[in-house]
C-alpha positions as a Markdown table, in Angstrom:
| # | Residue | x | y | z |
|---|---|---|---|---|
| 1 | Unk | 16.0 | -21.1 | 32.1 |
| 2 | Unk | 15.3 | -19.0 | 28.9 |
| 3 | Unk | 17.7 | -16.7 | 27.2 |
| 4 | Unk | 17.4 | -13.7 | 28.1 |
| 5 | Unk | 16.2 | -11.5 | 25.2 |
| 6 | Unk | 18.8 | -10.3 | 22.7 |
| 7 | Unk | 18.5 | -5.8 | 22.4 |
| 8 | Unk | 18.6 | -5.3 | 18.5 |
| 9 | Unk | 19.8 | -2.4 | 17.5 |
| 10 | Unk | 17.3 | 0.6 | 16.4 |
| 11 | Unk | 17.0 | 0.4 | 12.4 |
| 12 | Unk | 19.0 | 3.1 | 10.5 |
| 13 | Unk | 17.6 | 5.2 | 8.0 |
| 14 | Unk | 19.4 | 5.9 | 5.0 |
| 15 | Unk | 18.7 | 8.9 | 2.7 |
| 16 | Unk | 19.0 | 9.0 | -1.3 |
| 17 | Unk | 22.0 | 11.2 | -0.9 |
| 18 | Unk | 23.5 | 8.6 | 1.5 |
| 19 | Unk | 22.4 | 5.7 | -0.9 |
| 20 | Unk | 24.2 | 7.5 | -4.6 |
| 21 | Unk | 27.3 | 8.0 | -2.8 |
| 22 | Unk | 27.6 | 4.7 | -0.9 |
| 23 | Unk | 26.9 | 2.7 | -4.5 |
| 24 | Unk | 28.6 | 2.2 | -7.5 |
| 25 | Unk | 28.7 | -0.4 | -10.2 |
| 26 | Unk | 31.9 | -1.6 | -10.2 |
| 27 | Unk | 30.8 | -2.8 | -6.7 |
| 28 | Unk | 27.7 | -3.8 | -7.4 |
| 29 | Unk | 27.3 | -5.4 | -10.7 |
| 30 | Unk | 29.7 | -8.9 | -9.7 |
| 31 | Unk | 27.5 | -9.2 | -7.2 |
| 32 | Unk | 24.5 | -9.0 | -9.2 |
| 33 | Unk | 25.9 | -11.4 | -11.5 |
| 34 | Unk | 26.5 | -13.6 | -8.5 |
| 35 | Unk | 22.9 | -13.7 | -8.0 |
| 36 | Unk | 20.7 | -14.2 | -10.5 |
| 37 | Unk | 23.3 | -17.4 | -10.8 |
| 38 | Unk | 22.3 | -18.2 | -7.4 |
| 39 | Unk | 18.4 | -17.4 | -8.5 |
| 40 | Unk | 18.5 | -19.7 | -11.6 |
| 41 | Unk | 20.4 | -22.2 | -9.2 |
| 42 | Unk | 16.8 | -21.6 | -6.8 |
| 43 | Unk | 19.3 | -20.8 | -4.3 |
| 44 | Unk | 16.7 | -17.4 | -3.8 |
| 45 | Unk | 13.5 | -17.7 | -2.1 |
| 46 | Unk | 11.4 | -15.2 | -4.1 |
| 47 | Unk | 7.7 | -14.9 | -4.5 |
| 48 | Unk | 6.8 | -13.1 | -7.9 |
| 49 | Unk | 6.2 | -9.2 | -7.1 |
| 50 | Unk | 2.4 | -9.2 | -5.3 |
| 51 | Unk | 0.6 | -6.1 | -6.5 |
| 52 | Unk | -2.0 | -3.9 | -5.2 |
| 53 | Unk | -4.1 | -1.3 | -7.5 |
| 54 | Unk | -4.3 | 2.1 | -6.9 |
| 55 | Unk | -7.4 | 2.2 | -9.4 |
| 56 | Unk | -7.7 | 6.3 | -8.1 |
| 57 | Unk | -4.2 | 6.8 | -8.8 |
| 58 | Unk | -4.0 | 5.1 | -12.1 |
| 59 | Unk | -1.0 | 3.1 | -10.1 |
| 60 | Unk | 0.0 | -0.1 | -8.3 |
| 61 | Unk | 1.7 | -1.1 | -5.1 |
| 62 | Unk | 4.2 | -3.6 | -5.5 |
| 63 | Unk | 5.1 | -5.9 | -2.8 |
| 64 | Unk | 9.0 | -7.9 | -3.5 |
| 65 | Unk | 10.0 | -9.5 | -0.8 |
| 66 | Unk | 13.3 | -12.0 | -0.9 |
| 67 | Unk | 15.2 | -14.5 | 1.1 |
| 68 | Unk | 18.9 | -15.3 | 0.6 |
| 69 | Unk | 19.4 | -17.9 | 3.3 |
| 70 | Unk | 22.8 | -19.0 | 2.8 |
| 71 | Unk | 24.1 | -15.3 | 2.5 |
| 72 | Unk | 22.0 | -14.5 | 5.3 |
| 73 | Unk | 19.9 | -11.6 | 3.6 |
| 74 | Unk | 16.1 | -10.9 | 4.2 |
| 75 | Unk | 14.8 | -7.5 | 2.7 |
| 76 | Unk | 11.9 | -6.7 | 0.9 |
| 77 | Unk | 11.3 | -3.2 | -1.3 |
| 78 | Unk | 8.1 | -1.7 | -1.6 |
| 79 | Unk | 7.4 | 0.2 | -4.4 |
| 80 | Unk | 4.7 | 2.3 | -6.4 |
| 81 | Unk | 4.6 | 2.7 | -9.9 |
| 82 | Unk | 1.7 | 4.8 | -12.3 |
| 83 | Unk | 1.2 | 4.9 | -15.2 |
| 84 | Unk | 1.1 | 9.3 | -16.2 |
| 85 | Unk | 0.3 | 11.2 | -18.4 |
| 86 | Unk | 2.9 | 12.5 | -20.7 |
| 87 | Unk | 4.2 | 15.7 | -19.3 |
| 88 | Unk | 3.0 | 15.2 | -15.7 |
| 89 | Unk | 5.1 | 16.4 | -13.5 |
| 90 | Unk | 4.4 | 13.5 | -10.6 |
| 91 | Unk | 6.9 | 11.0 | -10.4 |
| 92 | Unk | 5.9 | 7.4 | -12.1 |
| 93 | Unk | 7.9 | 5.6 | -9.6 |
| 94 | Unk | 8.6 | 5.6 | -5.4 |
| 95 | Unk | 10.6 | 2.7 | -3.9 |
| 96 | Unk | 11.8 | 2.0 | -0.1 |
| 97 | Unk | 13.8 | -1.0 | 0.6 |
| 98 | Unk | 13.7 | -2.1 | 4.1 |
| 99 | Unk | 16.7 | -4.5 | 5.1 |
| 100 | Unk | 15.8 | -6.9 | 8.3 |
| 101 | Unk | 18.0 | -9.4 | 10.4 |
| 102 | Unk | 16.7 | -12.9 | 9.4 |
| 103 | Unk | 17.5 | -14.7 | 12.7 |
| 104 | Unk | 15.9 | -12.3 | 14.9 |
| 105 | Unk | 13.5 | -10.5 | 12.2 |
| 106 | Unk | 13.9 | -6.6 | 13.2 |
| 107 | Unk | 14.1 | -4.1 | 10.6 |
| 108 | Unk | 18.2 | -3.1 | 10.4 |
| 109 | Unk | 17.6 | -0.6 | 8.2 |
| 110 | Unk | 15.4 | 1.0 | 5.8 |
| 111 | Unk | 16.6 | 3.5 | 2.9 |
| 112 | Unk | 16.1 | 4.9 | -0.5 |
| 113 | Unk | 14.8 | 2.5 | -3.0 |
| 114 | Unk | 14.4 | 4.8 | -6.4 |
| 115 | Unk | 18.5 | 5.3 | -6.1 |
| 116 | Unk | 19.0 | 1.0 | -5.5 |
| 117 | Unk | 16.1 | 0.5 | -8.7 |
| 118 | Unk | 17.5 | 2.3 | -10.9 |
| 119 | Unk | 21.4 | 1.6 | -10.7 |
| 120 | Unk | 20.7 | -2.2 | -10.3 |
| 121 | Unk | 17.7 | -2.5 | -13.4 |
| 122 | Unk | 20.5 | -0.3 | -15.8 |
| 123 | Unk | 23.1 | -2.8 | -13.9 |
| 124 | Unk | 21.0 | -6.1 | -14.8 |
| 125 | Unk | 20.3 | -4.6 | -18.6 |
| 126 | Unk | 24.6 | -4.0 | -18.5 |
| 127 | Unk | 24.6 | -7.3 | -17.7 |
| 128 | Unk | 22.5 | -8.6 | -20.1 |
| 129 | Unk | 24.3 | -6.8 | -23.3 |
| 130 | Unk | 27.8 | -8.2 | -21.5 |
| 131 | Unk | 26.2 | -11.7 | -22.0 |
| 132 | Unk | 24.5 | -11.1 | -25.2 |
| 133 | Unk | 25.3 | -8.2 | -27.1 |
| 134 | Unk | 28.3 | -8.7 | -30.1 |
| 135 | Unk | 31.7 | -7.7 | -28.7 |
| 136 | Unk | 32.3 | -5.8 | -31.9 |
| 137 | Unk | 29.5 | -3.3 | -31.1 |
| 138 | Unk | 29.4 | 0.5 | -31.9 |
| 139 | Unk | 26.2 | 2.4 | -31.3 |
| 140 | Unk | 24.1 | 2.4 | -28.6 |
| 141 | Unk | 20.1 | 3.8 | -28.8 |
| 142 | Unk | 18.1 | 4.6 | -25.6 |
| 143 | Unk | 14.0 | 4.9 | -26.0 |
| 144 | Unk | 13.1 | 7.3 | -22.9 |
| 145 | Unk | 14.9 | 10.3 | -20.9 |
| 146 | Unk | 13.6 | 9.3 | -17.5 |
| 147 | Unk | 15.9 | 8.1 | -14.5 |
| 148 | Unk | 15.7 | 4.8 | -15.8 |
| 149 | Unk | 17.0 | 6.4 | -19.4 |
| 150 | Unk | 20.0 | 8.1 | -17.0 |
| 151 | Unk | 20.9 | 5.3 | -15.1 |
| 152 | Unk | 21.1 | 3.2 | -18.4 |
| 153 | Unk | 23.5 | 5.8 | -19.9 |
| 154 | Unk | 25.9 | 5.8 | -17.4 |
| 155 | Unk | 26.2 | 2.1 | -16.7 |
| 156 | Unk | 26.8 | 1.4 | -20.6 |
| 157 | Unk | 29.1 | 3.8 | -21.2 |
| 158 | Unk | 30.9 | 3.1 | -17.9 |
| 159 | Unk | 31.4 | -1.2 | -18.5 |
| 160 | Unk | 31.3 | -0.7 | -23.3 |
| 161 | Unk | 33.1 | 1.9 | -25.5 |
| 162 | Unk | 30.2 | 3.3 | -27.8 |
| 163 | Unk | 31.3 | 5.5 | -30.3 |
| 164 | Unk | 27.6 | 6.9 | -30.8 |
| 165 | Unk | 24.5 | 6.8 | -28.2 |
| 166 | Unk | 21.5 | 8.4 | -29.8 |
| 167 | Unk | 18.0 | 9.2 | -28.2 |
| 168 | Unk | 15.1 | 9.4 | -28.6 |
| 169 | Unk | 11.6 | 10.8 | -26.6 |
| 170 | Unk | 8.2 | 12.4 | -27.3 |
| 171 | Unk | 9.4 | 15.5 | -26.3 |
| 172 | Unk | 12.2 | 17.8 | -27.1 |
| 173 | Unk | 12.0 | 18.9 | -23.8 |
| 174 | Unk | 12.6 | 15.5 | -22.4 |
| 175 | Unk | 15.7 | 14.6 | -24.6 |
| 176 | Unk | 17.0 | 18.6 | -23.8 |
| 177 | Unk | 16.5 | 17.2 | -19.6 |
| 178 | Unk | 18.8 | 14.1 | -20.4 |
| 179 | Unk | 21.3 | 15.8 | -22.0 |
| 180 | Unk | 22.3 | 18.1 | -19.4 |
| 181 | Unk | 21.6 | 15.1 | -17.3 |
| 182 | Unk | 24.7 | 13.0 | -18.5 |
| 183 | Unk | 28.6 | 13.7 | -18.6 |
| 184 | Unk | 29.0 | 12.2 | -22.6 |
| 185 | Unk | 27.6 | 13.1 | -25.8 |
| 186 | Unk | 24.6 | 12.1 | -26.7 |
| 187 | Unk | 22.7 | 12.3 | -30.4 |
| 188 | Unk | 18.9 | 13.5 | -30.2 |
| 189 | Unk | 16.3 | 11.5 | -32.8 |
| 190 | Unk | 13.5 | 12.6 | -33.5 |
| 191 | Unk | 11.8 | 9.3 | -34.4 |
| 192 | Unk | 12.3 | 5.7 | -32.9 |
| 193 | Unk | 13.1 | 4.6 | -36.2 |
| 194 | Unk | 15.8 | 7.0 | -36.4 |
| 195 | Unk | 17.2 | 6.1 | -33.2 |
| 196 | Unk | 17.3 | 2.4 | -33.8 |
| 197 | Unk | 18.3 | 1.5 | -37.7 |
| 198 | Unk | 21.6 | 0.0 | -37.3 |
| 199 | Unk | 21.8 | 0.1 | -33.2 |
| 200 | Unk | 23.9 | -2.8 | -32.1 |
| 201 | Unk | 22.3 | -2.5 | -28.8 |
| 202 | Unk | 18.8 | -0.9 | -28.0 |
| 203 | Unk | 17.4 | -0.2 | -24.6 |
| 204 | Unk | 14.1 | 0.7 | -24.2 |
| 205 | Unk | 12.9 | 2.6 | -20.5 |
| 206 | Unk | 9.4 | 4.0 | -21.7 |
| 207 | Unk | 5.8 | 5.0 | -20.0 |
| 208 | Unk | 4.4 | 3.1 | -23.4 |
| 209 | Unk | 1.7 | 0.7 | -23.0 |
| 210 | Unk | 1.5 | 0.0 | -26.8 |
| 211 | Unk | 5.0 | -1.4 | -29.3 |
| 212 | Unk | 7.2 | 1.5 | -29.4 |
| 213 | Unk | 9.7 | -0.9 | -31.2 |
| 214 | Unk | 8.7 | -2.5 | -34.4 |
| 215 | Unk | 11.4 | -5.5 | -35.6 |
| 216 | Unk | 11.3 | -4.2 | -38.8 |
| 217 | Unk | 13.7 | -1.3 | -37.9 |
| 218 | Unk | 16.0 | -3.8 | -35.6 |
| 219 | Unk | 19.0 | -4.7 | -37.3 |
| 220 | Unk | 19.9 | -8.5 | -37.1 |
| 221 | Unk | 21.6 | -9.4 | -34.7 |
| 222 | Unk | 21.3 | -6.2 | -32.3 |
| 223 | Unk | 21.0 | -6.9 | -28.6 |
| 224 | Unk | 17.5 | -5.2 | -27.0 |
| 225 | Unk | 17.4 | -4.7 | -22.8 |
| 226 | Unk | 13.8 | -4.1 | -22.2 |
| 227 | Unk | 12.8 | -2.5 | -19.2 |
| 228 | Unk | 9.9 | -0.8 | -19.4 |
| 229 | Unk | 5.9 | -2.1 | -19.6 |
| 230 | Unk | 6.2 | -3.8 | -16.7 |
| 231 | Unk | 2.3 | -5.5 | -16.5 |
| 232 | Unk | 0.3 | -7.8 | -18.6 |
| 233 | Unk | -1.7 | -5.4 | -20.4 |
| 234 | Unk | 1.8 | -2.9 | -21.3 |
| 235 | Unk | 3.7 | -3.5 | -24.2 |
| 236 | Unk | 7.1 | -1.5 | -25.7 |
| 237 | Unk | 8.1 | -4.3 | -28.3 |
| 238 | Unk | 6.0 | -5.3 | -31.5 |
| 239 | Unk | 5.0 | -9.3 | -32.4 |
| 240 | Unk | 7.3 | -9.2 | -35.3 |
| 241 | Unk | 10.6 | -8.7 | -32.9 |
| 242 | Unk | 9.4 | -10.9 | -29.9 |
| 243 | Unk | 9.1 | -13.7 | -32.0 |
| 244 | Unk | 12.3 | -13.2 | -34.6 |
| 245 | Unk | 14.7 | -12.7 | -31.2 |
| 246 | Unk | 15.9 | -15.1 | -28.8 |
| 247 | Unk | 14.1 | -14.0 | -25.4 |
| 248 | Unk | 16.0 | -14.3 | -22.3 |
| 249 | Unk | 14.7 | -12.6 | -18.5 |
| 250 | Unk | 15.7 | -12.2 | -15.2 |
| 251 | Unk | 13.3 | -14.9 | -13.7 |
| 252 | Unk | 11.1 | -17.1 | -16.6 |
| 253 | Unk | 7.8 | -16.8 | -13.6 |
| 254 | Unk | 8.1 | -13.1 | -13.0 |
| 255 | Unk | 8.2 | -12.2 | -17.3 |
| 256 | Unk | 5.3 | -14.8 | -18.3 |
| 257 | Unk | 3.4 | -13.9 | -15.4 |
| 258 | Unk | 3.8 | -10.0 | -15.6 |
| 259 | Unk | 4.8 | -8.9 | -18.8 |
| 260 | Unk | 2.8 | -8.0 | -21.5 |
| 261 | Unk | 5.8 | -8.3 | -24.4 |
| 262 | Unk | 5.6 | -11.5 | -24.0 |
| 263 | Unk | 2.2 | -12.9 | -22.5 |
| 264 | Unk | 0.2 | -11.2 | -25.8 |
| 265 | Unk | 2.8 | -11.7 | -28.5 |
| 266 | Unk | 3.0 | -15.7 | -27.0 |
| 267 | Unk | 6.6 | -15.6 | -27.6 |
| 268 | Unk | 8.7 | -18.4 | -25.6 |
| 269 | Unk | 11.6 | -17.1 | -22.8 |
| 270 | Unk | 14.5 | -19.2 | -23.7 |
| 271 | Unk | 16.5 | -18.8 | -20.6 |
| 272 | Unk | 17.0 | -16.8 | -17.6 |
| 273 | Unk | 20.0 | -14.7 | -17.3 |
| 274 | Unk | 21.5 | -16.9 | -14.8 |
| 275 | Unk | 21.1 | -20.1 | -16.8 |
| 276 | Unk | 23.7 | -18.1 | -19.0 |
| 277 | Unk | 25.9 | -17.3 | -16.3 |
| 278 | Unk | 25.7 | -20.5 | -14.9 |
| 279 | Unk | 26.9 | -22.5 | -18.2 |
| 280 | Unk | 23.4 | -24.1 | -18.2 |
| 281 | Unk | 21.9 | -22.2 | -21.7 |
| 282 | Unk | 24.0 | -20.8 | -24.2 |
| 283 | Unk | 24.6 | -16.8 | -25.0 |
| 284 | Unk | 23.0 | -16.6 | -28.8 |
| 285 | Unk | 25.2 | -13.5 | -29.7 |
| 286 | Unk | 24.6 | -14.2 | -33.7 |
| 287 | Unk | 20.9 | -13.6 | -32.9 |
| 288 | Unk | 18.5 | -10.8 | -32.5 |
| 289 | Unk | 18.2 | -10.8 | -28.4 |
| 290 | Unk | 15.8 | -9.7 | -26.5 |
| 291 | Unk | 16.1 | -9.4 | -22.5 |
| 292 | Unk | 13.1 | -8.4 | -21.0 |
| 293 | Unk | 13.8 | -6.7 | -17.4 |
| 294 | Unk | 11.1 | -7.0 | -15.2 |
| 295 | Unk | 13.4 | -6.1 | -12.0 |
| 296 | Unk | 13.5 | -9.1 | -8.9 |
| 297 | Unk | 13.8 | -8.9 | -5.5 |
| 298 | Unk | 16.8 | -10.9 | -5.2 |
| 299 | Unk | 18.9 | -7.8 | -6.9 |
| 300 | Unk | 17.1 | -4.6 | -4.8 |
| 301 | Unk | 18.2 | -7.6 | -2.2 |
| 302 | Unk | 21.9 | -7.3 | -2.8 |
| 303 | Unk | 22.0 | -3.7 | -3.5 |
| 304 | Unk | 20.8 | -2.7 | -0.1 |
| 305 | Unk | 22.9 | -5.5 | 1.8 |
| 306 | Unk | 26.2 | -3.4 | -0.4 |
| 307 | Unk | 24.0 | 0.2 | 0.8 |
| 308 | Unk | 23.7 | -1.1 | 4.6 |
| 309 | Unk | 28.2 | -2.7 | 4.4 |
| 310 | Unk | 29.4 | 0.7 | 2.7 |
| 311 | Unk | 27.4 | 2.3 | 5.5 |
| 312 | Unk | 28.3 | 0.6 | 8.7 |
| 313 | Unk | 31.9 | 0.9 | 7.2 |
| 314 | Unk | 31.7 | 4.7 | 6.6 |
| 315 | Unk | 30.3 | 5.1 | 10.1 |
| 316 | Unk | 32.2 | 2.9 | 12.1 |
| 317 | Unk | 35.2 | 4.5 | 11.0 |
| 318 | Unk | 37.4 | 6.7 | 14.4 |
C-alpha cells in the first residue's frame, strides 16, 4: 500500500514590517559568508538570474531561483526592477521571496523581498570591504540616496569605525531624504569627484547607465563595492578603474554574463568572493579593488530561511 498523503501546512505570509524586525546583520552576515563559500565550493545549485522585459515599463522581471541541498533550502525571489526617470516617484525595485519545502515542494512561506535585497546586497558589499578593504581605513563615500544607499550606510557603519561618510546625488533633495534617513552623520558633496578623492572605501548604489566613477579620482588602493547597473548595457564604473583594480564578484557567471562594468570595459574577474573566503584566491588589499555586486539567489536564499526560523520562533512561543 501507498503512503497516505502527508497535509503541509498552509504557507505563511510575511509582511515588510514582520521581515525588518525579524532580521538583523549580526545574524545574517556569518551566514552569508557561509555561503557564497559554499557557492564557490558549487555546493549551490543556481541558475544565473532569467529575465523577462517589461519593454512598456522600461523594466525587467527577474526570475532567481536556488537550491541548497545539503542545508535543505529551496526558495526562489522574484523581482522587478526599472530603470526611471530621475525624480519619479515609482519605485525602481519590487521583490517577493517565496520559501518552499524541497522534499515535498509546497510553498512554506512567502514574504517581503525589498526588506531581504537590500540588507543582504549592503551585507554582501560589508562583506566584500571586510575581505578587501585596508584595515587602516577612515572615510567612507556612498554614490546614491536610495534604499540601497540606506541599507549600505547602516551595515558599514555597524561592522567599520568611519570617521567621515560623505554623499553624494543629483539632487539636493535626495541627499536631504538620506539624511534624515540615517542615525549618524553624514557629509553632503556636491560632485562625485568631491565625494570620492581620498575615500578608502567607495560604494556605488546608482540608477546610472553611463560611468559615474572615473579611476582618475580613486585613490590607490581604495576598496569599491559596486552594486548598481545591474545589465549588460548599464555601466557606473569608467575603463580606466575596471582595468587598474583587481575585480572580484559574487558569482564569475552571473558578472560576465550580466554586467555591463565589466562585459564593455573587457576587464577580467579575478575571483569570486568565496574563493577568498575559502583560502582558494588571495585578498589583494594593497590594490585598487573592485567588487562588483550583482546580488545571487543563494543569499535572498539564506535570508529568508533566517526570516521564516526568527518567525516560527517568535510565534511558536506560549
Amino acid at each position: 500500500m501507498n503512503a497516505a498523503p502527508v497535509m503541509a501546512d498552509l504557507p505563511v505570509t510575511i509582511s515588510e514590517r514582520e521581515v525588518r524586525s525579524l532580521l538583523r546583520y549580526r545574524e545574517l552576515v556569518p551566514r552569508l559568508e557561509d555561503a557564497l563559500g559554499k557557492f564557490s565550493r558549487r555546493e549551490v545549485i543556481q541558475p544565473v538570474r532569467c529575465t523577462v522585459p517589461l519593454q512598456k515599463h522600461n523594466g525587467f522581471l527577474g526570475l532567481m531561483p536556488t537550491y541548497m541541498e545539503n542545508d535543505g533550502v529551496l526558495s526562489t525571489k522574484l523581482v522587478c526592477f526599472y530603470k526611471r526617470e530621475d525624480g519619479s516617484s515609482l519605485p525602481s525595485t519590487q521583490a517577493t521571496v517565496v520559501l518552499l519545502d524541497p522534499e515535498y515542494g509546497n510553498v512554506k512561506a512567502v514574504m517581503d523581498g525589498e526588506v531581504i535585497t537590500g540588507m543582504r546586497t549592503a551585507a554582501v558589499s560589508a562583506i566584500s570591504a571586510k575581505l578587501l578593504m585596508r584595515p587602516e581605513a577612515e572615510v567612507l563615500a556612498i554614490l546614491g540616496t536610495g534604499k540601497q544607499a540606506i541599507s549600505h550606510y547602516d551595515v558599514f557603519t555597524e561592522m567599520f569605525s568611519f570617521k567621515e561618510v560623505r554623499v553624494w546625488s543629483r539632487s539636493r533633495e535626495g541627499i536631504d531624504r538620506f539624511k534624515r534617513s540615517v542615525t549618524g552623520p553624514v557629509t553632503p558633496c556636491v560632485s562625485v569627484e568631491e565625494a570620492v578623492r581620498g575615500a578608502d572605501a567607495i560604494v556605488t548604489v546608482t540608477r546610472c547607465t553611463e560611468p559615474v566613477l572615473f579611476g582618475q579620482w580613486v585613490k590607490p588602493g581604495a576598496h569599491v563595492a559596486a552594486v548598481g547597473a545591474c545589465r549588460p548595457n548599464w555601466r557606473e564604473l569608467d575603463d580606466a578603474l575596471m582595468k587598474e583594480a583587481v575585480v572580484y564578484a559574487d558569482s564569475r557567471e552571473g558578472a560576465t554574463t550580466e554586467s555591463g562594468d565589466i562585459i564593455l570595459s573587457g576587464a577580467e574577474v579575478f575571483a569570486e568572493l568565496g574563493d577568498v573566503i575559502n583560502g582558494t584566491k588571495p585578498a589583494h588589499r594593497e590594490k585598487t579593488t573592485v567588487f562588483k555586486s550583482l546580488g545571487m539567489g543563494v543569499e535572498d536564499a539564506v535570508s529568508a530561511k533566517l526570516v521564516f526560523d526568527q518567525w516560527k520562533a517568535k510565534n511558536s512561543q506560549p
